[in-house]
Structure formats: structure tokens, C-alpha cells
GULO-53033 format. One line per 4 residues: number of its first residue (from 1); for each residue x, z, y of N, C-alpha, C. Coordinates in steps of 0.2 Angstrom, whole numbers, padded with zeros to 4 digits, always signed. Layout:
<rs>
NUM> X Z Y X Z Y X Z Y ~ ...
</rs>
This chain:
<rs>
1> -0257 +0096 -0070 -0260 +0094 -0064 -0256 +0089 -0060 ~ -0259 +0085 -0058 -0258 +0080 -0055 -0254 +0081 -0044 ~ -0248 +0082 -0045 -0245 +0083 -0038 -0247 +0079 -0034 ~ -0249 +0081 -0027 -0252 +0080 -0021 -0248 +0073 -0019
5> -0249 +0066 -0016 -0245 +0063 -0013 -0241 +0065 -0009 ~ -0235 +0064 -0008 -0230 +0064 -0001 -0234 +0062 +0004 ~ -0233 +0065 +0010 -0234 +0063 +0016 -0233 +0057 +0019 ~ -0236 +0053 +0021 -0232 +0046 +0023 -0226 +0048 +0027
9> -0227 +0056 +0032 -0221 +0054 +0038 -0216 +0056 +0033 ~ -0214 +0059 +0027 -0213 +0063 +0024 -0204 +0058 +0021 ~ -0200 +0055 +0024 -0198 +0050 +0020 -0190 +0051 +0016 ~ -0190 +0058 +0014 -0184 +0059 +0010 -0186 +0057 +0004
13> -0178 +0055 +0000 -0180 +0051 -0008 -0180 +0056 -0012 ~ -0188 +0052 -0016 -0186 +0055 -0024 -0180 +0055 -0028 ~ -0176 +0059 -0030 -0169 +0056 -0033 -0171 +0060 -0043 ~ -0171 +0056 -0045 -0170 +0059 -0052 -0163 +0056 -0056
17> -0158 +0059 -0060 -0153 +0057 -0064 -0155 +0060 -0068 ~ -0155 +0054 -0076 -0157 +0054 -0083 -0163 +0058 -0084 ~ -0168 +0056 -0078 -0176 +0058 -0079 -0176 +0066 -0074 ~ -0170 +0068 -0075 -0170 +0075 -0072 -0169 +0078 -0062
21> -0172 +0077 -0060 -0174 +0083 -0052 -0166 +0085 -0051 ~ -0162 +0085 -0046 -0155 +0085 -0047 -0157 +0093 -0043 ~ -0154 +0098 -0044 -0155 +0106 -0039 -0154 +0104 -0032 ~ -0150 +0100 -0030 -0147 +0098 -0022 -0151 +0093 -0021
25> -0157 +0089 -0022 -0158 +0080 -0019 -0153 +0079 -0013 ~ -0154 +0082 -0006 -0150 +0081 -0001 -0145 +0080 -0002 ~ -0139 +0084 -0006 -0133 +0083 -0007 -0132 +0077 -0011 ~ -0136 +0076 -0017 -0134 +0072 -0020 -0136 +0065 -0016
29> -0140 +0063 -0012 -0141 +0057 -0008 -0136 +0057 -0004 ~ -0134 +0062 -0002 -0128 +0060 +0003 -0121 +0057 -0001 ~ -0119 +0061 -0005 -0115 +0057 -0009 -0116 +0050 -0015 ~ -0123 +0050 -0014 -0123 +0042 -0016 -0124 +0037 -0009
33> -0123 +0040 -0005 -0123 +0035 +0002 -0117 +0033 +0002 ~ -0111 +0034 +0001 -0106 +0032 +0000 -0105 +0033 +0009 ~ -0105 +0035 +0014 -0105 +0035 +0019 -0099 +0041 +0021 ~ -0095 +0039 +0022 -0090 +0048 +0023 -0083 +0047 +0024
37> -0079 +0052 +0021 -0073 +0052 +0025 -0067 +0055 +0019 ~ -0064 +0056 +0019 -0058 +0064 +0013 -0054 +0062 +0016 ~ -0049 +0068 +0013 -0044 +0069 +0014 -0040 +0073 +0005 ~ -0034 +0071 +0005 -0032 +0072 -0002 -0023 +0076 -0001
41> -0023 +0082 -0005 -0019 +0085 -0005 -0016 +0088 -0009 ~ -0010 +0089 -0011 -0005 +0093 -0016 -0003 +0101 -0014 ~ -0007 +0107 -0018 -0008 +0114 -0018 -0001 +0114 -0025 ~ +0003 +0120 -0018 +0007 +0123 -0025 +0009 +0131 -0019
45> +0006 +0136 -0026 +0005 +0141 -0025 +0000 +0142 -0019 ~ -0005 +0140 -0019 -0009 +0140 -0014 -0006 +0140 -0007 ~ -0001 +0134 -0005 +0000 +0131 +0000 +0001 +0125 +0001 ~ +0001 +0120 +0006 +0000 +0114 +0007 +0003 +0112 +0011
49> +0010 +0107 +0012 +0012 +0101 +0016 +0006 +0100 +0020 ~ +0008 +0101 +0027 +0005 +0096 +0033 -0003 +0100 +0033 ~ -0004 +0104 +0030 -0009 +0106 +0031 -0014 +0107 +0037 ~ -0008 +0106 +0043 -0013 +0106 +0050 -0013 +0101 +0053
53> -0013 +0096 +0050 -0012 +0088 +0048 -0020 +0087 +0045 ~ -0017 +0089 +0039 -0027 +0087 +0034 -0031 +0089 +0039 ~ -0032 +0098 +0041 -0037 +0098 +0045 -0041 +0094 +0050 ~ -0034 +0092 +0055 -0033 +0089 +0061 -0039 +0083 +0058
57> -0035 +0079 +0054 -0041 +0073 +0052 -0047 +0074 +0048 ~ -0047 +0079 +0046 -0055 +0080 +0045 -0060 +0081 +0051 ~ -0058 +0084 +0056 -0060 +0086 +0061 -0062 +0078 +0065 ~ -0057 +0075 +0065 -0055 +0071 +0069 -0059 +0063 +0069
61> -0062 +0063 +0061 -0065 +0058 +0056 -0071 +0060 +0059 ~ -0074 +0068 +0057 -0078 +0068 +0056 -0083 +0068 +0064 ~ -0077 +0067 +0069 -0082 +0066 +0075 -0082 +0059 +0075 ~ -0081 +0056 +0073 -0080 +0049 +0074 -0085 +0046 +0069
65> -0086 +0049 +0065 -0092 +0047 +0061 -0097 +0049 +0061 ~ -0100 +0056 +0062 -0106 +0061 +0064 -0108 +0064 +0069 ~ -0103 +0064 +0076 -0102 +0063 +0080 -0103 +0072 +0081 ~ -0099 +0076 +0075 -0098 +0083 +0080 -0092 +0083 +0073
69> -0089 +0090 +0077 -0080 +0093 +0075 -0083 +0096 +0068 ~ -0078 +0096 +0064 -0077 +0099 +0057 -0072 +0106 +0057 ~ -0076 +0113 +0057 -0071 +0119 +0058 -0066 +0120 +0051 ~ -0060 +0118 +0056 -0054 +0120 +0050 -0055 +0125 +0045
73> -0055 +0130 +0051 -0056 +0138 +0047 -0062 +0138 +0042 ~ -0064 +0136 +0041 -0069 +0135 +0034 -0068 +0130 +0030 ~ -0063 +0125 +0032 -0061 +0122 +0027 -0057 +0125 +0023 ~ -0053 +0129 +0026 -0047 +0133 +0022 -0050 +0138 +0018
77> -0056 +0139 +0020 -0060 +0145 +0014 -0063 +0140 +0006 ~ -0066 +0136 +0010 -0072 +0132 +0005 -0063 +0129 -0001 ~ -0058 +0128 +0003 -0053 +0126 -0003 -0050 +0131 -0007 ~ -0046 +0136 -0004 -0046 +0141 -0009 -0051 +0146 -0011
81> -0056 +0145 -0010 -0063 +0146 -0013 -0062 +0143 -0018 ~ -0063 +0136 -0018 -0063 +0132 -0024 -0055 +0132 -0029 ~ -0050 +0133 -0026 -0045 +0135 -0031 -0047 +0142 -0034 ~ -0049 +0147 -0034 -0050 +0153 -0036 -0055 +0151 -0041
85> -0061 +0149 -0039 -0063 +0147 -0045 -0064 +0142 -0049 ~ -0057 +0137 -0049 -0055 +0134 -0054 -0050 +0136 -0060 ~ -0048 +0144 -0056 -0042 +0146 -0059 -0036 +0144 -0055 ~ -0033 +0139 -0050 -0029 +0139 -0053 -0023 +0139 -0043
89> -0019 +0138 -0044 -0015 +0140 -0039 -0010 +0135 -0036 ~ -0008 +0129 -0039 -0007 +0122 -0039 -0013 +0118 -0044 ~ -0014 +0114 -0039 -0020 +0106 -0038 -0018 +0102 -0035 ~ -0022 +0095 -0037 -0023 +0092 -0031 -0028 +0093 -0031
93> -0031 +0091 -0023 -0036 +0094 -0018 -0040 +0088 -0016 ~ -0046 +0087 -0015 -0048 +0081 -0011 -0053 +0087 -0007 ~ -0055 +0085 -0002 -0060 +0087 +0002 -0066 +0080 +0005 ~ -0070 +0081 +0004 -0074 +0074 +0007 -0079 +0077 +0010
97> -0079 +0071 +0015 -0083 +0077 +0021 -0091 +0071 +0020 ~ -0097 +0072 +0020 -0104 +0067 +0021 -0108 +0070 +0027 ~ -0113 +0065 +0028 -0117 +0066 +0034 -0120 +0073 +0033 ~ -0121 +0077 +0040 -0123 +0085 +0041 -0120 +0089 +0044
101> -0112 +0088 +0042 -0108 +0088 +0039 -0109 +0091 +0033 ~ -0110 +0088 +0027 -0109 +0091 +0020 -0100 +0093 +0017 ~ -0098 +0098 +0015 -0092 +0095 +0013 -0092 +0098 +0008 ~ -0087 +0091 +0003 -0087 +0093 -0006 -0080 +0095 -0007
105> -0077 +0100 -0011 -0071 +0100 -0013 -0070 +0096 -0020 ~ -0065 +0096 -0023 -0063 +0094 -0029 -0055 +0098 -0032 ~ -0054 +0100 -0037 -0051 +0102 -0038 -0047 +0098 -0046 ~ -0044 +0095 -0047 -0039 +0095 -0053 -0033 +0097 -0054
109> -0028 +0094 -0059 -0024 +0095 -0062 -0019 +0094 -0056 ~ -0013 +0096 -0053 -0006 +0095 -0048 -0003 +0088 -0051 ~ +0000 +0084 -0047 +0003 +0077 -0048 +0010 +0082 -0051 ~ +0014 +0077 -0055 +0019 +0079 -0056 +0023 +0079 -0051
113> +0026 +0085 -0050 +0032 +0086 -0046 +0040 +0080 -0045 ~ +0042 +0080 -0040 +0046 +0076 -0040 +0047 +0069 -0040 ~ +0050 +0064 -0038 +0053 +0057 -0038 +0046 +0054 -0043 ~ +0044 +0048 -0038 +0039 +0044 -0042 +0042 +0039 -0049
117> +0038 +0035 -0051 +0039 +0028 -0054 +0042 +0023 -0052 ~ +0046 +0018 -0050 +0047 +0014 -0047 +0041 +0009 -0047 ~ +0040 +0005 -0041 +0034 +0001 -0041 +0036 -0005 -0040 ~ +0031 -0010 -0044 +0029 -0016 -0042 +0026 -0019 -0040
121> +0025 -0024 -0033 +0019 -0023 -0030 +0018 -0029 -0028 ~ +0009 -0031 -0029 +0008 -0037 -0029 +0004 -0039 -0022 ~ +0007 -0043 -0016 +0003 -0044 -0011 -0004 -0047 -0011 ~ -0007 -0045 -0009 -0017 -0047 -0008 -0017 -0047 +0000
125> -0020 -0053 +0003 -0023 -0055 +0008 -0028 -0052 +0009 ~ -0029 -0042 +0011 -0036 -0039 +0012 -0034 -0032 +0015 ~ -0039 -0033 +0022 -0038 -0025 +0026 -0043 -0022 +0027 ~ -0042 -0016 +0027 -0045 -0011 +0023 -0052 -0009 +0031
129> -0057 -0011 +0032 -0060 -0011 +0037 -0061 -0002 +0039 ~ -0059 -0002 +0046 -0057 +0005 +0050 -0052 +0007 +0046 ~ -0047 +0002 +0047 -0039 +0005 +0041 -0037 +0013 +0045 ~ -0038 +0013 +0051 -0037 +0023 +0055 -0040 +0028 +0050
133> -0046 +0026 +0047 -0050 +0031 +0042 -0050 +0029 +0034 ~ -0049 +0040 +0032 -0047 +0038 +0026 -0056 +0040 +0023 ~ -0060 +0033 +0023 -0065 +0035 +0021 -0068 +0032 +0014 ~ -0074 +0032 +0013 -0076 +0030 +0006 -0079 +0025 +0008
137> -0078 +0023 +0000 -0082 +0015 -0001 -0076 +0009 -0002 ~ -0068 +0012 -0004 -0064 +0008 -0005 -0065 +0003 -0011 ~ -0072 -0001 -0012 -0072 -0005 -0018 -0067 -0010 -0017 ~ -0065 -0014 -0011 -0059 -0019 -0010 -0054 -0018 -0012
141> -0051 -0011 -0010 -0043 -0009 -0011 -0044 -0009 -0020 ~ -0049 -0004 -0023 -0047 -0001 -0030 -0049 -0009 -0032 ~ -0052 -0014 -0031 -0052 -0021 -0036 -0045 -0023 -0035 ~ -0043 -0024 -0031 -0038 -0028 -0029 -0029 -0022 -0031
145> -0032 -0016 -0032 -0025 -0014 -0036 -0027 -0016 -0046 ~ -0034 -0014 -0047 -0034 -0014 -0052 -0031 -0023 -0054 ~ -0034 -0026 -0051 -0033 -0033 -0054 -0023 -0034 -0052 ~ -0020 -0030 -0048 -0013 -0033 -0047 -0010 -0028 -0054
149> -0013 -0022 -0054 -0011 -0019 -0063 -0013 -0023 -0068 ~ -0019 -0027 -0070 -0018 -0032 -0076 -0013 -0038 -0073 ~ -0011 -0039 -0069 -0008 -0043 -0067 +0002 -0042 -0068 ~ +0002 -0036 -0070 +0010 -0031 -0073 +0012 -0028 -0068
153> +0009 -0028 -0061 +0011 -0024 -0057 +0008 -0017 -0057 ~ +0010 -0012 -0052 +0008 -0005 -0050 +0005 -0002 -0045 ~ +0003 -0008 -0041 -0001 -0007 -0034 -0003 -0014 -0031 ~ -0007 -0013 -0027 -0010 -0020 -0024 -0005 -0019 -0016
157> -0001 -0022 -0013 +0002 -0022 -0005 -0004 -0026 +0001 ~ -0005 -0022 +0003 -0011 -0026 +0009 -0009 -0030 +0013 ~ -0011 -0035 +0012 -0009 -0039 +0020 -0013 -0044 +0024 ~ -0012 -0047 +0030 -0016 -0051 +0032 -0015 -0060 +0030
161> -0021 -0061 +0032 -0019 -0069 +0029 -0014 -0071 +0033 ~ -0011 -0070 +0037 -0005 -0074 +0039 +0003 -0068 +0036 ~ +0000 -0065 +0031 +0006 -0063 +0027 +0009 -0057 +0033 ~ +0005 -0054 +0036 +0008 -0045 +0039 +0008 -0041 +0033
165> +0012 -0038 +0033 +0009 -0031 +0028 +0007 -0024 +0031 ~ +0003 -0024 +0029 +0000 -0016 +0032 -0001 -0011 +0028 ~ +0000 -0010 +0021 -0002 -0004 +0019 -0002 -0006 +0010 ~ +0000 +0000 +0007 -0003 -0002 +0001 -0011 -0001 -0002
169> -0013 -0004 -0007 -0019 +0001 -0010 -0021 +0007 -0008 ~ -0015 +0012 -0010 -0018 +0019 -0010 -0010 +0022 -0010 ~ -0008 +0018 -0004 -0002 +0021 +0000 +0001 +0019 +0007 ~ +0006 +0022 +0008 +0009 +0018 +0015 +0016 +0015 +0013
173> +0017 +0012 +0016 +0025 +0009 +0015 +0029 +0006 +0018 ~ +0036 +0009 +0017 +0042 +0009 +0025 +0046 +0004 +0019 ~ +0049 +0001 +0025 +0056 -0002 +0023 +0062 -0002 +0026 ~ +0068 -0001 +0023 +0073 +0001 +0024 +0079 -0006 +0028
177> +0082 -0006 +0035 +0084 -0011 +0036 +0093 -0011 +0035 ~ +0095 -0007 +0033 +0101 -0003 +0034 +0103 +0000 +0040 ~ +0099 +0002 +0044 +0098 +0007 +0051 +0094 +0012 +0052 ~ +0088 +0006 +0050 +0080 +0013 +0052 +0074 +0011 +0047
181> +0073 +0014 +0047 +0067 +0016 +0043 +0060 +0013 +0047 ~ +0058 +0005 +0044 +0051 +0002 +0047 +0046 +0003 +0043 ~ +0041 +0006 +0049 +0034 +0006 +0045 +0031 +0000 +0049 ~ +0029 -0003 +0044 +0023 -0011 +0047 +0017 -0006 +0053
185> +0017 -0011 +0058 +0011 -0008 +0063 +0007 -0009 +0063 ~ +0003 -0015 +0059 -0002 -0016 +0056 -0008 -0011 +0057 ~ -0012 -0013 +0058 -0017 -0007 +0055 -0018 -0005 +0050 ~ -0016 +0002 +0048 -0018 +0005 +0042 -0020 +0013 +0043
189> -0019 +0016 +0039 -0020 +0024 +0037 -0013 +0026 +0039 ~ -0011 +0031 +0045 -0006 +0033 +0046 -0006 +0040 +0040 ~ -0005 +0040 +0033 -0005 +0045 +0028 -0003 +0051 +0031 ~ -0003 +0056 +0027 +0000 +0063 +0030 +0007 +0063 +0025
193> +0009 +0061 +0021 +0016 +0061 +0020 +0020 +0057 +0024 ~ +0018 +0051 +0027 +0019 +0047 +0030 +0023 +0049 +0039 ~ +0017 +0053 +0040 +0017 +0059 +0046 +0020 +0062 +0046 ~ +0021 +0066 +0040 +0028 +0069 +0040 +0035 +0067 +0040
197> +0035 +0062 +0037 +0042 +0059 +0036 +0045 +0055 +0043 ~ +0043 +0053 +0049 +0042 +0048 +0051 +0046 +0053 +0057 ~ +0045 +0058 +0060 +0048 +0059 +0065 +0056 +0063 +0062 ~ +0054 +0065 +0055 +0063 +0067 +0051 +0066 +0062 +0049
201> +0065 +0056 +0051 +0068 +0052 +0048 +0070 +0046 +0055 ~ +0076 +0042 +0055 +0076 +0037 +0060 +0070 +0031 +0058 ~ +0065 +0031 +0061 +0059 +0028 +0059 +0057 +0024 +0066 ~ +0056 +0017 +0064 +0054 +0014 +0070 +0048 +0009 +0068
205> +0041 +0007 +0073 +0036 +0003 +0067 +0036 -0005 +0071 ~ +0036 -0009 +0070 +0035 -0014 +0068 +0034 -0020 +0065 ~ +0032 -0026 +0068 +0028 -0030 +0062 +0033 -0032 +0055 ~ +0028 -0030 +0050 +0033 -0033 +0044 +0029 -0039 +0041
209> +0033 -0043 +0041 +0029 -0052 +0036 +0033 -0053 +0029 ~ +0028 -0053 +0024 +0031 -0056 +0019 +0038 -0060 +0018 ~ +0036 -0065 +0025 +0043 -0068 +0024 +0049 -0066 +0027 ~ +0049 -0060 +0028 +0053 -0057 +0030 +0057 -0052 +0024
213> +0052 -0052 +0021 +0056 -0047 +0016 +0062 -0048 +0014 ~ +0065 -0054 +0010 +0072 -0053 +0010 +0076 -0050 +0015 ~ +0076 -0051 +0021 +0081 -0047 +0026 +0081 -0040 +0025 ~ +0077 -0036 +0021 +0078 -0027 +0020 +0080 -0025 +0015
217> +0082 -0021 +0014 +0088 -0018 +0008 +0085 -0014 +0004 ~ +0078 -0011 +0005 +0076 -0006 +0000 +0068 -0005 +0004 ~ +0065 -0004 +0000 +0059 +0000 +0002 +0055 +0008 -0004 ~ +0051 +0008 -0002 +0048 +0013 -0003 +0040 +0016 +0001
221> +0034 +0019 -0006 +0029 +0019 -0005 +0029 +0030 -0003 ~ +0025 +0028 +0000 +0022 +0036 +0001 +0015 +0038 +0001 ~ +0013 +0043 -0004 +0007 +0044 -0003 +0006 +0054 -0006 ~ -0001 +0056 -0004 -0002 +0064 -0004 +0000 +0065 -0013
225> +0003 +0060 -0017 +0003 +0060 -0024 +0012 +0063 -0025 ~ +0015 +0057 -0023 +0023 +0055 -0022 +0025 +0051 -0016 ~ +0031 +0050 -0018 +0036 +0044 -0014 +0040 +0043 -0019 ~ +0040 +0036 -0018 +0041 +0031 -0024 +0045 +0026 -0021
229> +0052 +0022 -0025 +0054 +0017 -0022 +0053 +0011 -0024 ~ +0054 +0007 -0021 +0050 +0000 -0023 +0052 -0005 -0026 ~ +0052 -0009 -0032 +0059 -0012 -0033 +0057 -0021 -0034 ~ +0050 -0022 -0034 +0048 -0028 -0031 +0043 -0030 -0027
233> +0041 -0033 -0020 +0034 -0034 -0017 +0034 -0044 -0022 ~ +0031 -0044 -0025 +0029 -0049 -0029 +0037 -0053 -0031 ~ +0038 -0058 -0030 +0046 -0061 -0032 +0052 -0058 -0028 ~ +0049 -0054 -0022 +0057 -0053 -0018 +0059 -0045 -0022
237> +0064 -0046 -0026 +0068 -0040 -0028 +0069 -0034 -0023 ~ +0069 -0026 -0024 +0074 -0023 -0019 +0078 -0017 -0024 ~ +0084 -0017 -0022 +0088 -0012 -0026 +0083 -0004 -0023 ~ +0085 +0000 -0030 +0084 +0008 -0029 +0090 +0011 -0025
241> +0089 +0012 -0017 +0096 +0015 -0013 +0094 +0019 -0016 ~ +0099 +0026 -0020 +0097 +0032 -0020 +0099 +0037 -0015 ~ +0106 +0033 -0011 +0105 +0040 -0006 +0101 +0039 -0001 ~ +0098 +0034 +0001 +0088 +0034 +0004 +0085 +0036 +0001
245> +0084 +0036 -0004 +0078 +0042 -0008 +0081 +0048 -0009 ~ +0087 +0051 -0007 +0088 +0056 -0009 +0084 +0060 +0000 ~ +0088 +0055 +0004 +0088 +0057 +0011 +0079 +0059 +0013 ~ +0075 +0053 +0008 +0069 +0052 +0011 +0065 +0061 +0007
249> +0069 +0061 +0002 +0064 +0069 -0001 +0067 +0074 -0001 ~ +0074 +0075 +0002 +0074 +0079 +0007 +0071 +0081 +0013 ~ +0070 +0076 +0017 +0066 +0075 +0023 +0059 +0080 +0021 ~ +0058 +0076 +0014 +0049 +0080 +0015 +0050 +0088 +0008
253> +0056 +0087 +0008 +0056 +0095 +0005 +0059 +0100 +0011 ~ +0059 +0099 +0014 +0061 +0102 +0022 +0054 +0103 +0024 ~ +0050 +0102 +0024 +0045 +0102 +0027 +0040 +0109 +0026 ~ +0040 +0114 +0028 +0038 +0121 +0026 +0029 +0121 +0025
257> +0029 +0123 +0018 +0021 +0121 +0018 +0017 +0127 +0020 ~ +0010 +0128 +0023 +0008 +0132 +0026 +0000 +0133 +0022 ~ +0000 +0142 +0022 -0003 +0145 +0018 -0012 +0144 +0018 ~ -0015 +0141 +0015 -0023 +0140 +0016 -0025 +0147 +0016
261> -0026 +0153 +0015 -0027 +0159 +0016 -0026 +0161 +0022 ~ -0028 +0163 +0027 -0025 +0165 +0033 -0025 +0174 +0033 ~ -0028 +0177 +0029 -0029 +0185 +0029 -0027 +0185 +0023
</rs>
């Protein structure tokens, strides 16, 4: 038998993938709108660094885009929800919030522990539109690191065409003067390891330019993965300080992580 037409006022979409009716269409529309917000985090033993941090900015995104608050207290379930039923106890975490407020968890495998890669990093002329939000639809950052990786590097460094830098791809990054600790004030994503580090640390923000780089001694990226030293922004060299990086991962091992369980 032939189904009735839709209603003209009636205008939510048909959605089928590989011929098939999805059990959620509204869910699945809203995650293909690409329209939304996450947050990404490192679970060990079902706790979390800065966790009242991630909250804070899910809430805080999420008025700014939908225009109501996101309740912490049910974030904290809906994720160790989803860690119980992946098994597992260390992850990494994504939360993504979409229009409704819909909110997706994700659950994989824990980044390795400890000291990143050293990085290479290739400057690109591109800022990340509402750089304050960590939202979706990064097609420009992920083109622009993928192409500085074929290019032998390990991240793409964001800047303005007059050569500001403001941020990595898919991290934050401070430079060392032999005094303080500069993060660029550029617009970007103030990160939540970033946020941690930054009042433990003698940290001061300020513009940083390309051509400035020779004058600093050392740099290093920070993201919810690792913290990494940096040992090229395109041809300017920087040595690995290591008692900076020692100082800098003690700072964020210091940092007492709090339990997503709250009973």
C-alpha cells in the first residue's frame, strides 16, 4: 500500500542511509547539520582534569548557540553512563552537544600517557571563525593541518595574515621567554589544559608574530591529548628546555582530577 503524502506544513526530512530509515531521523539530522559545540577529555580511572572546566563550557557554548544552559549534573551521568557501557575506566571522552540540546558521547581508546612527540609546525594564514568556541565544522583547521603533515610537519600553527599567531590546529601554544610563559592573545580557544596551566605557571598573554619568534627560547603545544615541545615553527629552530617541560608537567600533574560520579 501506497503511504499517504506528508503534510505540506509537515517539513522535517526524509533521511535514509544505504536505503535504510535511521531509528533516530531527528538525531541523525541534527548531527548531519554540522551545527554544534564538544568538548574533549582524558578519563583515568573514571576522573577528569579540569572537569569543572569542560562542564563550565558546555553550559556556556551551549547558551551561546541554543540560547538555554546545558545541566552539568547529567552530563556527568550520560559520560560515565557511557564509560560503563564501553567497559572501560580510562578514555578519551568527547561530548558534543547539537540543536535541542541533543548531547552525543563518544568513548575510545586513553591517549598515551605522559610527554608528547616533539613537533613541527607549519604556519598557515587561517583563523578559526568564533575562535572562543570549541565547535564543529572544523573543515579549514583539519585541511590546513592535514596538508602541513604531507608537507613533513606535525600540525598546522594558525595565524593572521599579518603573521599574529594565535593557536595551533588542534591545540594552544605558549612560548617561553626566559622569564614567563607567553600565550598569543589572539583569538583562539582558550583549551582546558591551557586553563589549567596558566595560572600555575608564571604566564603572561600577549601578541606573538612570526617575526618574533627568534627572540624565545623554547615553546610548546597543549592540548585535552598531551603537551608537547616544539622544536620548529617552520625554519625558526627551538631547543627542547627540559627543565620547562619538566616544570610545565608538573604544573598539570598537580592538578587534582575530580570524580564524574558524584554518589
Amino acid at each position: 500500500m501506497t503511504p499517504p503524502p506528508a503534510s505540506p506544513a509537515d517539513d522535517r526530512a526524509h533521511i535514509e542511509a544505504d536505503g535504510v530509515p535511521p531509528a533516530d531521523p531527528e538525531l541523525l539530522g541534527a548531527l548531519m547539520s554540522g551545527y554544534g559545540h564538544f568538548t574533549a577529555m582524558q578519563v583515568r580511572d573514571g576522573r577528569v582534569k579540569g572537569l569543572g572546566l569542560h562542564l563550565e563550557r558546555l553550559d556556556r557554548s551551549t547558551r551561546e548557540l541554543f540560547g538555554r544552559g546545558l545541566d552539568g549534573g547529567r552530563v556527568r551521568e550520560l559520560v560515565a553512563g557511557a564509560l560503563e557501557n564501553a567497559g572501560r575506566r580510562d578514555a578519551s571522552v568527547r561530548v558534543y552537544v547539537y540543536e535541542g540540546p541533543r548531547t552525543v558521547v563518544t568513548v575510545r581508546a586513553p591517549a598515551p600517557d605522559g610527554p608528547g612527540a616533539p613537533q613541527r609546525l607549519k604556519s598557515v594564514a587561517y583563523g578559526r571563525p568564533a575562535a572562543h568556541l570549541k565547535h564543529l565544522g572544523g573543515f579549514g583547521q583539519r585541511h590546513h593541518g592535514e596538508a602541513a603533515r604531507r608537507a613533513g610537519y606535525d600540525e598546522a600553527l594558525l595565524t593572521s595574515p599579518a603573521g599574529e599567531v594565535s593557536e595551533g590546529a588542534v591545540s594552544n601554544i605558549a612560548f617561553w621567554d626566559g622569564t614567563s610563559l607567553v600565550w598569543p592573545s589572539a583569538p583562539c580557544l582558550h583549551g582546558i589544559t591551557m586553563a589549567l596551566l596558566e595560572p600555575r605557571l608564571g604566564s603572561v598573554r600577549r601578541p606573538v608574530l612570526l617575526a618574533d619568534l627568534p627572540r624565545y627560547r623554547a615553546a610548546f603545544t597543549t592540548s585535552s591529548r598531551t603537551i608537547a615541545p616544539v622544536t620548529a615553527v617552520d625554519g625558526v629552530a627551538f631547543a627542547v628546555d627540559e627543565e620547562l617541560m619538566e616544570r610545565v608537567r608538573a604544573a598539570y600533574d598537580g592538578v587534582p582530577p575530580e570524580e564524574l560520579r558524584t554518589r
